[in-house]
C-alpha positions as CSV (number, residue, x, y, z in Angstrom):
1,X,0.0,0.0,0.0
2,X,3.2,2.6,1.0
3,X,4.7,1.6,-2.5
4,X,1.5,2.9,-4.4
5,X,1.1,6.2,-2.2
6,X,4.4,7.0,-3.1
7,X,3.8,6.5,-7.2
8,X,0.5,8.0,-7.3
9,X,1.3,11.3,-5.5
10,X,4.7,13.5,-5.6
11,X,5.9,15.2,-2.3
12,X,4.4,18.7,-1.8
13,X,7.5,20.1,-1.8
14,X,8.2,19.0,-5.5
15,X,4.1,20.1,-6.4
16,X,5.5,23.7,-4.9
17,X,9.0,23.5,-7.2
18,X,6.9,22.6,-10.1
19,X,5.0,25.5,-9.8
20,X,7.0,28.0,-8.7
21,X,9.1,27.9,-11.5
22,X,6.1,28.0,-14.2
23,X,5.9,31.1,-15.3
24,X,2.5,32.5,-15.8
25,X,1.4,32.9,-19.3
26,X,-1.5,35.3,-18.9
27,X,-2.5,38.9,-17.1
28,X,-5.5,39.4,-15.3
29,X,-7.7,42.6,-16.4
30,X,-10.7,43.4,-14.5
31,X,-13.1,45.0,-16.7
32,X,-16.6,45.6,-16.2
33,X,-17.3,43.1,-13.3
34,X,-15.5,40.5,-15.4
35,X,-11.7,39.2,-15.1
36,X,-10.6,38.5,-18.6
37,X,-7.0,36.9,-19.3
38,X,-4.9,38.3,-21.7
39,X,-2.0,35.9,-22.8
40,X,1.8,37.5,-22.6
41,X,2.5,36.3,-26.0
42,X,0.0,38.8,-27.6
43,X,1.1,41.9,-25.5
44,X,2.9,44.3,-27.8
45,X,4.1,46.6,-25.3
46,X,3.3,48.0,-21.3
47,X,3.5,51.9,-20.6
48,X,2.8,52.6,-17.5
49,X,0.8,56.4,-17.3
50,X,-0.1,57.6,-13.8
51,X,-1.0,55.1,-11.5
52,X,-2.3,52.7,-14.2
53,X,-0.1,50.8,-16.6
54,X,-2.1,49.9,-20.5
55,X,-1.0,46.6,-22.1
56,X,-1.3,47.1,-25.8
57,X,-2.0,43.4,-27.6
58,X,-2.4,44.2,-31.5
59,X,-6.6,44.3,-31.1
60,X,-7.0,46.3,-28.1
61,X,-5.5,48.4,-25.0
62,X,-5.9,46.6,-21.4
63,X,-5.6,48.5,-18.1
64,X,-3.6,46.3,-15.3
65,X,-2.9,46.6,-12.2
66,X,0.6,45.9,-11.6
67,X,3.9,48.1,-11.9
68,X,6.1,47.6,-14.6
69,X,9.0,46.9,-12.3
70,X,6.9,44.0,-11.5
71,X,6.2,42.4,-15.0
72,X,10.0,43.7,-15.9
73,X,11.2,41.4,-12.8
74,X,8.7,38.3,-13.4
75,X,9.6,38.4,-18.0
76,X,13.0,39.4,-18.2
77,X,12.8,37.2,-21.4
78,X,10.0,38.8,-23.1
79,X,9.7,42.6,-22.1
80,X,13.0,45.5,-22.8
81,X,12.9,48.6,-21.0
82,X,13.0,51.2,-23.7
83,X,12.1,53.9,-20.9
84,X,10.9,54.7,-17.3
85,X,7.8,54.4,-18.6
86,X,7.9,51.6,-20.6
87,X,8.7,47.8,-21.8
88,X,8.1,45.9,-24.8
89,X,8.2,42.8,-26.3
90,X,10.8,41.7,-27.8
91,X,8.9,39.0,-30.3
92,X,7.1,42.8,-31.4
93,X,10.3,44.8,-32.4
94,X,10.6,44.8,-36.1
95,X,13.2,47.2,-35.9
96,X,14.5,50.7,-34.4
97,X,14.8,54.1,-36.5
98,X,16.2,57.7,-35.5
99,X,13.2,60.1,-34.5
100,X,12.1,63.0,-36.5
101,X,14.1,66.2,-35.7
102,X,12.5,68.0,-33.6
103,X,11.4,72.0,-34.8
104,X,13.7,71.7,-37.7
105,X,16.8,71.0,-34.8
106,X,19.1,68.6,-34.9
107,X,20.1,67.3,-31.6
108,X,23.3,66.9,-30.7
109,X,22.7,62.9,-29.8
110,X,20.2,61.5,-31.9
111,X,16.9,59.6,-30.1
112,X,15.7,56.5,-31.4
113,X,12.2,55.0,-31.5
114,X,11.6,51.0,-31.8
115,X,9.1,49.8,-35.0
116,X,6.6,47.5,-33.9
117,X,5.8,44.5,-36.1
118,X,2.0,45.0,-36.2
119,X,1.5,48.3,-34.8
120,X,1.6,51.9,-36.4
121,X,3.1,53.2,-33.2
122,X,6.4,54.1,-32.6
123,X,8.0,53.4,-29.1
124,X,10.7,56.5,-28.0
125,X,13.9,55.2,-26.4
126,X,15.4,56.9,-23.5
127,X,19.3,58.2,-24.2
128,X,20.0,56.3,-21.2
129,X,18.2,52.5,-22.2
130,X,19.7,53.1,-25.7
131,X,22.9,51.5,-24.6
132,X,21.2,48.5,-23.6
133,X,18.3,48.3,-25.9
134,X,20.9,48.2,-28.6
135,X,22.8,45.0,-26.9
136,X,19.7,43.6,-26.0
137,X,18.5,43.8,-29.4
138,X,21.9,42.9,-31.3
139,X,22.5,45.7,-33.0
């Protein structure tokens, strides 16, 4: 009977390993008294404004409740900090490209903004992530 208990069911401690290091595959958005889950995968990019960060999938925007910090620390694999204010995926850069000139100016140190694959929108990069979004990105 002791030989069968201990085929049929792992320790708890190996349950607990097991799960611990599965990483979760979907955010949680409350929205209009329902909890809908929107997979990681599809999120393009996070930008977090005010108190409020938006998850933008290629259909639709998503309010979440968490900090970027947070998803930065928990997807180091799929999100790059292009700012303080924001992360994106890296299965959703299709390339990077030097902003427009500002009034006519040049700048001194030109600013870059990332190309999204499906997405008109242009993501700035911060003069001091650009050192790192370029090695993260290869370039």
């Amino acid at each position: 009977l002791e030989r069968v208990r201990a085929r049929r069911a792992p320790p708890a401690a190996d349950v607990l390993a097991t799960l611990a290091t599965r990483a979760r595959r979907h955010f949680s958005v409350a929205e209009c008294g329902r909890i809908l889950l929107v997979p990681v995968a599809e999120v393009r990019y996070l930008r977090a404004e005010l108190k409020y960060v938006t998850a933008r999938t290629a259909a639709r925007e998503y309010v979440l409740d968490e900090s970027l910090v947070q998803i930065e620390q928990e997807f180091p694999r799929s999100f790059l900090r292009l700012h303080r204010n924001c992360l994106v995926a890296f299965a959703a850069v299709a390339g990077v490209e030097r902003a427009a000139e500002r009034d006519g100016q040049k700048e001194a140190e030109p600013r870059w903004e990332v190309l999204l694959r499906d997405l008109p929108e242009r993501l700035p990069v911060s003069r001091r992530q650009w050192p790192a979004v370029r090695q993260a990105l290869g370039l």
